[in-house]
C-alpha positions as CSV (number, residue, x, y, z in Angstrom):
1,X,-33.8,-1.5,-59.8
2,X,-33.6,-2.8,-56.2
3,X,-30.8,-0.8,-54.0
4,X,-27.2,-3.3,-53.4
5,X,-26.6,-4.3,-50.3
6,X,-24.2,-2.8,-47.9
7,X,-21.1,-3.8,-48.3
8,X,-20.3,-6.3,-45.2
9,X,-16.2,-5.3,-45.3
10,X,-17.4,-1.4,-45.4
11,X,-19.4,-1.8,-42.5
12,X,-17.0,-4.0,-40.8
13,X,-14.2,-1.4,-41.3
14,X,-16.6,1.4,-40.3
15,X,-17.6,-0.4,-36.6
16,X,-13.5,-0.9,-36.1
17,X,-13.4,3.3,-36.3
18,X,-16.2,3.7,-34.4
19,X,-14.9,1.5,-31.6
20,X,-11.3,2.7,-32.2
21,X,-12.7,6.2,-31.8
22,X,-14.5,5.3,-28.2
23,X,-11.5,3.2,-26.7
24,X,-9.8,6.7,-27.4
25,X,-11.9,9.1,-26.2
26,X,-12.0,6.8,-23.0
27,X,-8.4,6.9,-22.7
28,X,-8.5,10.9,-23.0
29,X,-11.1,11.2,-20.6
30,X,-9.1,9.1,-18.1
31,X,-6.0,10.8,-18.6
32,X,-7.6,14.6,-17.9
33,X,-9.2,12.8,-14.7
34,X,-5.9,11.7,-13.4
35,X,-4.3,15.5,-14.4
36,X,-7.5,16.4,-12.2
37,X,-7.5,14.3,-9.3
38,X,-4.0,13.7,-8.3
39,X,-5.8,10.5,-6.1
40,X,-5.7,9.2,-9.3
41,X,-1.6,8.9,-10.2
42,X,0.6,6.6,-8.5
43,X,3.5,7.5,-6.7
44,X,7.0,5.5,-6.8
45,X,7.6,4.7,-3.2
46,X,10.4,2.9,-1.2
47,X,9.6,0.4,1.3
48,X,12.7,-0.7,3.9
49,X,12.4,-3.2,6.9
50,X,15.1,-1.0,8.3
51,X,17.1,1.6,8.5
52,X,20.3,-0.1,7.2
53,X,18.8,-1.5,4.6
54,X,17.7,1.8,3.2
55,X,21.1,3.1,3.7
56,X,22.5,0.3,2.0
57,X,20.9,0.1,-1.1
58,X,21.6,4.1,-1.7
59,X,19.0,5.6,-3.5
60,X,18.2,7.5,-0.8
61,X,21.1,9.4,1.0
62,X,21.9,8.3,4.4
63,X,20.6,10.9,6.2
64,X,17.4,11.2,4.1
65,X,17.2,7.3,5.7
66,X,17.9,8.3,8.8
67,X,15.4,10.9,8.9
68,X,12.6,9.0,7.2
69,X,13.0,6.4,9.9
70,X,13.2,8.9,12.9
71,X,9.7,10.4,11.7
72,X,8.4,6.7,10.5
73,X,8.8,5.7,14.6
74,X,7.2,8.7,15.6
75,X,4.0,8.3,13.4
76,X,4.3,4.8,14.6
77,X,3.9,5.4,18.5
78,X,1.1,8.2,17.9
79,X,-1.1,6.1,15.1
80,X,-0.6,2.7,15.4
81,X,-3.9,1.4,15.8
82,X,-4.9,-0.5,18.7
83,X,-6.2,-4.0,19.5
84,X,-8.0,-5.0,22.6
85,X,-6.3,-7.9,23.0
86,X,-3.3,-10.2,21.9
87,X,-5.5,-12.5,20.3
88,X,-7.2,-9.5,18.3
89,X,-3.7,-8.4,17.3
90,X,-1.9,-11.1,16.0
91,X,-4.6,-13.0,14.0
92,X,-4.3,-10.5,11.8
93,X,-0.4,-9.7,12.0
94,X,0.6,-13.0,13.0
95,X,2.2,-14.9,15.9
96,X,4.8,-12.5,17.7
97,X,3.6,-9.7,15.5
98,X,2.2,-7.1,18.3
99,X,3.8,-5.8,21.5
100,X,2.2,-4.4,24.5
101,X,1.1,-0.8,23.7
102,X,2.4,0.7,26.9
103,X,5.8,-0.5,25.6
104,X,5.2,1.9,22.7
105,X,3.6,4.6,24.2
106,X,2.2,5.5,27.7
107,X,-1.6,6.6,25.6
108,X,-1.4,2.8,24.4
109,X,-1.7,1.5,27.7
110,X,-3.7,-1.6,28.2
111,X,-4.2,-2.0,24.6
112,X,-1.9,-3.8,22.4
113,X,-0.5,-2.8,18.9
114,X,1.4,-4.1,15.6
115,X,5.2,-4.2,15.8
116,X,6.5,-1.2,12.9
117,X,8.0,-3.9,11.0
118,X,9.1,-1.5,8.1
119,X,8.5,1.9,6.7
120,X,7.3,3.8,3.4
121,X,9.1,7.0,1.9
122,X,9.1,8.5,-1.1
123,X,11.7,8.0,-4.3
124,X,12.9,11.8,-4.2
125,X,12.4,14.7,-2.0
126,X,10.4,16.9,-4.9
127,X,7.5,14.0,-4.4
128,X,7.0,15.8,-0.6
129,X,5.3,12.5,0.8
130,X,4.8,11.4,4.5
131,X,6.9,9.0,6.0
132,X,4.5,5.9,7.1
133,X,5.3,3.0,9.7
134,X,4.0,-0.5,8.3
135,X,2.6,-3.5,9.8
136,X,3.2,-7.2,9.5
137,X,0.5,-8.3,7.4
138,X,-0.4,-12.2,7.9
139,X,-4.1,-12.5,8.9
140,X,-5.5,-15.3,10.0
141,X,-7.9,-16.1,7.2
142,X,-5.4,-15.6,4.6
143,X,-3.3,-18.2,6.7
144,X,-6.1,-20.5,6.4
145,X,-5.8,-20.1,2.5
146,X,-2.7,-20.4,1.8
147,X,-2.8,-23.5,3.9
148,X,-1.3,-22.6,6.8
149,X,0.9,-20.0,5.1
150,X,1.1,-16.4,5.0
151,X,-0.1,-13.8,2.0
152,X,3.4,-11.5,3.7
153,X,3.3,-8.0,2.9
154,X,2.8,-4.8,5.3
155,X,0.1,-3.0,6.3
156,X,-0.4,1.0,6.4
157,X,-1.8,2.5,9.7
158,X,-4.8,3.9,7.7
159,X,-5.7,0.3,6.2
160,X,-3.7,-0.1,2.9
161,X,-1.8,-3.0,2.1
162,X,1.1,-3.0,0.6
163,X,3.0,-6.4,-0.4
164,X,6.6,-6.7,-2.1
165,X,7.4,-8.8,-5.0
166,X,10.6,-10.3,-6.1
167,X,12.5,-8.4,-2.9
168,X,12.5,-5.2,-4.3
169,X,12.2,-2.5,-2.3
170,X,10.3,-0.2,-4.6
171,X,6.4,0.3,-4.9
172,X,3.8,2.0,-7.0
173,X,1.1,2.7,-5.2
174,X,-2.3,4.8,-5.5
175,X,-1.1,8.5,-4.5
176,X,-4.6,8.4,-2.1
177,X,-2.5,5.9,-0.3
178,X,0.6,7.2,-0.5
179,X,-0.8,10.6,1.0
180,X,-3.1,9.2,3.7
181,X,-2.1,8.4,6.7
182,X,-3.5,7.7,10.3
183,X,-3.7,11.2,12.2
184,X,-5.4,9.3,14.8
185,X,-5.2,5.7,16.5
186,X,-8.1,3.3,15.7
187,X,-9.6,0.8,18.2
188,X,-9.7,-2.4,16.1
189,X,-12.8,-4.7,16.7
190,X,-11.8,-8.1,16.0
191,X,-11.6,-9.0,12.3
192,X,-12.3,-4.8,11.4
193,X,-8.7,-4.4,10.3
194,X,-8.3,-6.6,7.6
195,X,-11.6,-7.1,6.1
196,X,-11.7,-5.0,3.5
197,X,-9.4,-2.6,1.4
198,X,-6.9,-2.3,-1.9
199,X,-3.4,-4.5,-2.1
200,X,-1.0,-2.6,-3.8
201,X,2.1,-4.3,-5.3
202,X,5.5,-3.1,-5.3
203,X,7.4,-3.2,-8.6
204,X,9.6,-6.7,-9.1
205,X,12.3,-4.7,-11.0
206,X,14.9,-2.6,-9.6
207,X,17.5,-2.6,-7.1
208,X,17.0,-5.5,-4.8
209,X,16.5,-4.7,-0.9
210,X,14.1,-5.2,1.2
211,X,1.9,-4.7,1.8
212,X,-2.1,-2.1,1.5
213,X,-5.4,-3.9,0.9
214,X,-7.1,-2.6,3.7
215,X,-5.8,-3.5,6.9
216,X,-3.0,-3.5,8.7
């Protein structure tokens, strides 16, 4: 007597486990990396345009505001990286985006850097991340793109970009961004800033206030 064929439903069911089994295993194995590498979580950020609205919207307390800003100016005059020339400057943070650097800081002079157009703190106190400065973020091949528009969103000294949707003023971002910042100034060659790099999105929901792929 010949042997039956295998059942086509049995082996159907059988290749569903299987691939339930993987998809899980994978899962596992990408939540112990995450509890490994903590490059690998996102942190819940704040980004403000200014220091009133930070203390307006009140998550954070007013001085917590206050502070974060103070030390988000004083990042922003010893990192901010520098452009050769105007031109440099604001095709990638657009027209009237960029100030003389001597303006900013005397070690600046000659070159010519981003106005801090906002700045990046964490949700609570317990997450113990550094205050960043941001940058206008509006290069001038994305311009071209958008015909004639801007993509908006900041930029982090160390070339994240970080962009806000629906006005809020919260952002979850990569905690390798959220912990990196520039130490040191960078000489930008023209088109270096903003070629390459990771956009991070903020969150559309909560309170209403207020860019990283790489570049600033």
């Amino acid at each position: 007597m010949s042997a039956l064929a295998p059942d086509p439903a049995r082996r159907s069911k059988r290749s569903a486990t299987i691939s339930l089994v993987l998809v899980a295993g994978a899962g596992a194995a990408a939540f112990a990396l995450a509890r490994l590498d903590s490059s690998q979580r996102d942190e819940d950020v704040l980004v403000y345009g200014s220091l009133g609205a930070c203390i307006a919207e009140r998550v954070r307390s007013a001085q917590a505001c206050t502070e974060a800003e103070a030390a988000a100016r004083a990042a922003y005059a010893a990192s901010a990286p520098r452009y050769e020339t105007l031109a440099d400057c604001e095709r990638h943070h657009g027209p009237g985006g960029c100030v003389p650097g001597e303006t900013v800081t005397a070690a600046a002079q000659g070159r010519f850097l981003p106005a801090m157009a906002a700045f990046m703190m964490g949700r609570t106190d317990e997450q113990d991340l550094p205050v960043q400065p941001l940058y206008a973020h509006a290069p001038q091949e994305e311009r071209h793109a958008h015909g004639g528009g801007y993509a908006g969103g900041y930029c982090t000294g160390s070339g994240a970009r970080i962009f806000s949707a629906g006005g809020s003023s919260r952002a979850h971002v990569p905690a390798s961004v959220a912990r990196s910042t520039a130490s040191t100034p960078r000489t930008i060659a023209r088109g270096g800033f903003g070629g390459t790099g990771r956009a991070v999105a903020a969150a559309s929901s909560g309170p209403s206030s207020g860019h990283g792929s790489g570049g600033g």
